[in-house]
C-alpha positions as CSV (number, residue, x, y, z in Angstrom):
1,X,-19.4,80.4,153.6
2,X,-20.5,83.9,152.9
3,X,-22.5,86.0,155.6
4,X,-24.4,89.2,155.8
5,X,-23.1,92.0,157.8
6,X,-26.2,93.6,159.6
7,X,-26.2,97.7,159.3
8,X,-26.1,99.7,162.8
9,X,-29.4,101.5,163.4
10,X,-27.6,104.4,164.1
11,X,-25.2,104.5,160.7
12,X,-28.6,104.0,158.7
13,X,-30.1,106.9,160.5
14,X,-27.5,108.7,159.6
15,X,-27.7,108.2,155.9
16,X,-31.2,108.9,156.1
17,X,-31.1,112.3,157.6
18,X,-28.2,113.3,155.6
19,X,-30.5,112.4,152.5
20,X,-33.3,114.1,153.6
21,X,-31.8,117.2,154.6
22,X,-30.0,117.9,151.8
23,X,-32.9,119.7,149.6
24,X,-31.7,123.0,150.7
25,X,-28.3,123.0,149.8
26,X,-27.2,124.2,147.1
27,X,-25.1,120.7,146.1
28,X,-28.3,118.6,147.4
29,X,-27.7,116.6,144.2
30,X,-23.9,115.8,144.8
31,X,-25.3,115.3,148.3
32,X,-28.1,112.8,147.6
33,X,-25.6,110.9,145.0
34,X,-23.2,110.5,148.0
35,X,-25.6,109.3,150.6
36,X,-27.2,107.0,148.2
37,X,-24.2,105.8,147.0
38,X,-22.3,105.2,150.6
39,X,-26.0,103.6,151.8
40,X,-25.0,101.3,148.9
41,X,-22.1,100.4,149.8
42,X,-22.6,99.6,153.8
43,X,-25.5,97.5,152.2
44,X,-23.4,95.6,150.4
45,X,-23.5,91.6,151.8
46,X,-19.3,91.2,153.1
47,X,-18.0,87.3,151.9
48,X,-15.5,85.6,154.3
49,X,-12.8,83.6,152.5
50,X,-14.0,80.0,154.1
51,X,-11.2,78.2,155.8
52,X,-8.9,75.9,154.2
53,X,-8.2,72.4,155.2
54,X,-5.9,72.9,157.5
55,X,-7.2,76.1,159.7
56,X,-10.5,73.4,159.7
57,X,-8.7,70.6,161.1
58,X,-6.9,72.6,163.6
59,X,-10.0,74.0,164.7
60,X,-11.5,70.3,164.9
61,X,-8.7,68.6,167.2
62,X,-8.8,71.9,169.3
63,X,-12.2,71.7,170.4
64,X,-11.3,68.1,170.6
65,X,-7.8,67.9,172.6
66,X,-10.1,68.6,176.0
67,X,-12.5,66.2,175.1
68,X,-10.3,63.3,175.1
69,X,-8.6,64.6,178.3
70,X,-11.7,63.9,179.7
71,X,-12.3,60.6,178.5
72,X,-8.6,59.7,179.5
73,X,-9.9,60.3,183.0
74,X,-13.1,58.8,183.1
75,X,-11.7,55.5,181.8
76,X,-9.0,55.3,184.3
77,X,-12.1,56.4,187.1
78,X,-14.0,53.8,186.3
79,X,-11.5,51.1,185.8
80,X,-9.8,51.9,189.0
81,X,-13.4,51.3,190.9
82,X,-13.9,47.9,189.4
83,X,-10.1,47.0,190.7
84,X,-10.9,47.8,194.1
85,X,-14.2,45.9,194.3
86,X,-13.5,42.9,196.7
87,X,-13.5,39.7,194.9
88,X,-14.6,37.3,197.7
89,X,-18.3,38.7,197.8
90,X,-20.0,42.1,198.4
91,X,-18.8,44.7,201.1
92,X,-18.1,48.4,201.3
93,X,-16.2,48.5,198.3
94,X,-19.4,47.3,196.2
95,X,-21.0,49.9,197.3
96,X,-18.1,52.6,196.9
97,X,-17.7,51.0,193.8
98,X,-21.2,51.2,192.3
99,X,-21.0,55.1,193.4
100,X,-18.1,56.0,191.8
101,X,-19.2,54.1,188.7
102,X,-22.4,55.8,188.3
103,X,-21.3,59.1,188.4
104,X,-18.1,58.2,186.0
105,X,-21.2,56.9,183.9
106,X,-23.4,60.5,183.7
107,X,-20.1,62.0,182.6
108,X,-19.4,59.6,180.1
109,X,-23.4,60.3,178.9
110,X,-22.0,63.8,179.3
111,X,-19.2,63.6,177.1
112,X,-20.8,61.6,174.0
113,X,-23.3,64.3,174.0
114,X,-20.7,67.0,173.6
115,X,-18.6,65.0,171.1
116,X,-21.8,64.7,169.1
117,X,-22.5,68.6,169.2
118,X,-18.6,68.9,167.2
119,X,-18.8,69.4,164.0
120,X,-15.7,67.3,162.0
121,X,-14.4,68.5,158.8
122,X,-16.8,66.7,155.9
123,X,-14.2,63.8,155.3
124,X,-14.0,63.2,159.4
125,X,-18.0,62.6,159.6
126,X,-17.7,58.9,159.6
127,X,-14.6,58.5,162.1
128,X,-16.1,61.4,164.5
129,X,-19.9,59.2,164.6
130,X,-17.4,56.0,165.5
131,X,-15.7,58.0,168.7
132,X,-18.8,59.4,169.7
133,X,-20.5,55.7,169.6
134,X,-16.9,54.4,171.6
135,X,-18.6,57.0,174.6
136,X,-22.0,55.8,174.8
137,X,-20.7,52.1,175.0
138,X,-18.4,52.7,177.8
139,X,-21.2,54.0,179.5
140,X,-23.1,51.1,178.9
141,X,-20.4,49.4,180.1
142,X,-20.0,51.4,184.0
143,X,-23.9,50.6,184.0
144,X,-24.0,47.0,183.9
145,X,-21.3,47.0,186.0
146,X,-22.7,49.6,188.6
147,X,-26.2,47.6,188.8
148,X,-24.5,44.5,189.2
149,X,-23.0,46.1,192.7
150,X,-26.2,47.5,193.7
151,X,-27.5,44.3,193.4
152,X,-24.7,42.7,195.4
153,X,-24.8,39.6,192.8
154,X,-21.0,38.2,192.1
155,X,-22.2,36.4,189.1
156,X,-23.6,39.7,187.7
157,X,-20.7,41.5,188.4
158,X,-18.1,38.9,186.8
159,X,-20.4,38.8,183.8
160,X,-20.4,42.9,183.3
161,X,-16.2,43.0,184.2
162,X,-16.2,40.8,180.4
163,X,-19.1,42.3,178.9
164,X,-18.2,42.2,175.2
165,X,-20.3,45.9,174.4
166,X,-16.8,47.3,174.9
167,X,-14.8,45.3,172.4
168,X,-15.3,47.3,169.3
169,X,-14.3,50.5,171.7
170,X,-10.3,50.1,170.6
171,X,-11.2,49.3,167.0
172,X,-13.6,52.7,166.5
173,X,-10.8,54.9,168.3
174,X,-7.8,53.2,166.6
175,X,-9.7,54.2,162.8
176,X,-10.8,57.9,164.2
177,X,-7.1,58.1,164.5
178,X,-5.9,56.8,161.5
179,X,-8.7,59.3,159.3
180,X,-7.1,62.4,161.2
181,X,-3.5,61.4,160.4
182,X,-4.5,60.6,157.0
183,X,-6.5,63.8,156.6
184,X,-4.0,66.1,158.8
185,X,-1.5,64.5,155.6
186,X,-4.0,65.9,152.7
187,X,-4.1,69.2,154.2
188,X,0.0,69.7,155.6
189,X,-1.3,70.1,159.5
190,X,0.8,69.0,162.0
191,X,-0.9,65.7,164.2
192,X,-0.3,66.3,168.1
193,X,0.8,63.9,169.7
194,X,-2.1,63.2,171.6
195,X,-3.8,62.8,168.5
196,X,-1.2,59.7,167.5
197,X,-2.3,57.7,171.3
198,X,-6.3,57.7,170.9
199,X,-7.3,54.1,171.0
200,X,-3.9,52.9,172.2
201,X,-4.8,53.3,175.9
């Protein structure tokens, strides 16, 4: 995508005064010609050769690899609460629990938001929406579990530990995978390894 280079104030000053003060040389025409042409040419809009497939996905899974470091760790966060949560009735742990949660939720809330604000190469669009929507369901997910705590209620808490909002989470991260393998193949990138365990874990 081309783009316009802006002219320094300074360089167009320049030009100007070298135009304008030019009348009393003898070459002011040769002069004029010059400045007028090189005004011209600084002028001139500058095109970027756009990059190809493969500088696009790389740039993709870079700004992505930390993303999904993040998520790695939020999952096990949260998870890890729920295991310790007594399962004879409401304590300490609940509470613990339901803190830990929260918080593991805002930075899931976090994280969809700045999956959303990274732009995918065009045939990604589809498979990027899917991982991003993976996020806001496992944040639904620490919610109902974290209210249930708060509200010390067992039956609530059993009932969020199987809540079916995260059963399409391994499905959308298994096909975000396959579309970068399948598009890293179009365009000859290599696929990092960390690319090939999304939705396995």
């Amino acid at each position: 995508m081309g783009r316009s280079t802006s002219i320094p104030l300074g360089l167009v000053a320049a030009f100007v005064l070298t135009a304008c003060g030019s009348s009393s040389n003898p070459s002011s025409s040769s002069t004029s010609t010059a400045g007028i042409t090189s005004k011209l040419s600084i002028g001139t809009p500058t095109t970027t050769t756009p990059p190809s497939p493969q500088q696009e996905l790389d740039r993709y899974l870079a700004a992505m690899y930390p993303l999904q470091q993040q998520y790695l760790h939020l999952q096990q966060a949260g998870l890890q609460a729920i295991n310790e949560v007594n399962p004879n009735g409401p304590d300490a742990s609940w509470a613990k629990a339901a803190s830990e949660l929260r918080q593991a939720q805002r930075q899931f809330d976090e994280l969809a938001a700045k999956t959303a604000n990274v732009t995918p190469p065009a045939d990604l669009q589809s498979a990027h929406q899917k991982l991003s929507s993976s996020l806001a369901q496992f944040s639904s997910f620490y919610d109902a579990a974290a209210t249930a705590l708060e509200n010390r209620s067992v039956s609530d808490f059993v009932a969020a530990s199987h809540n079916p909002i995260v059963n399409p989470i391994p499905g959308e991260r298994t096909a975000w995978r396959i579309a970068v393998i399948a598009a890293a193949l179009r365009a000859h990138a290599h696929v990092p390894t960390w690319v090939r365990q999304v939705g396995t874990t």
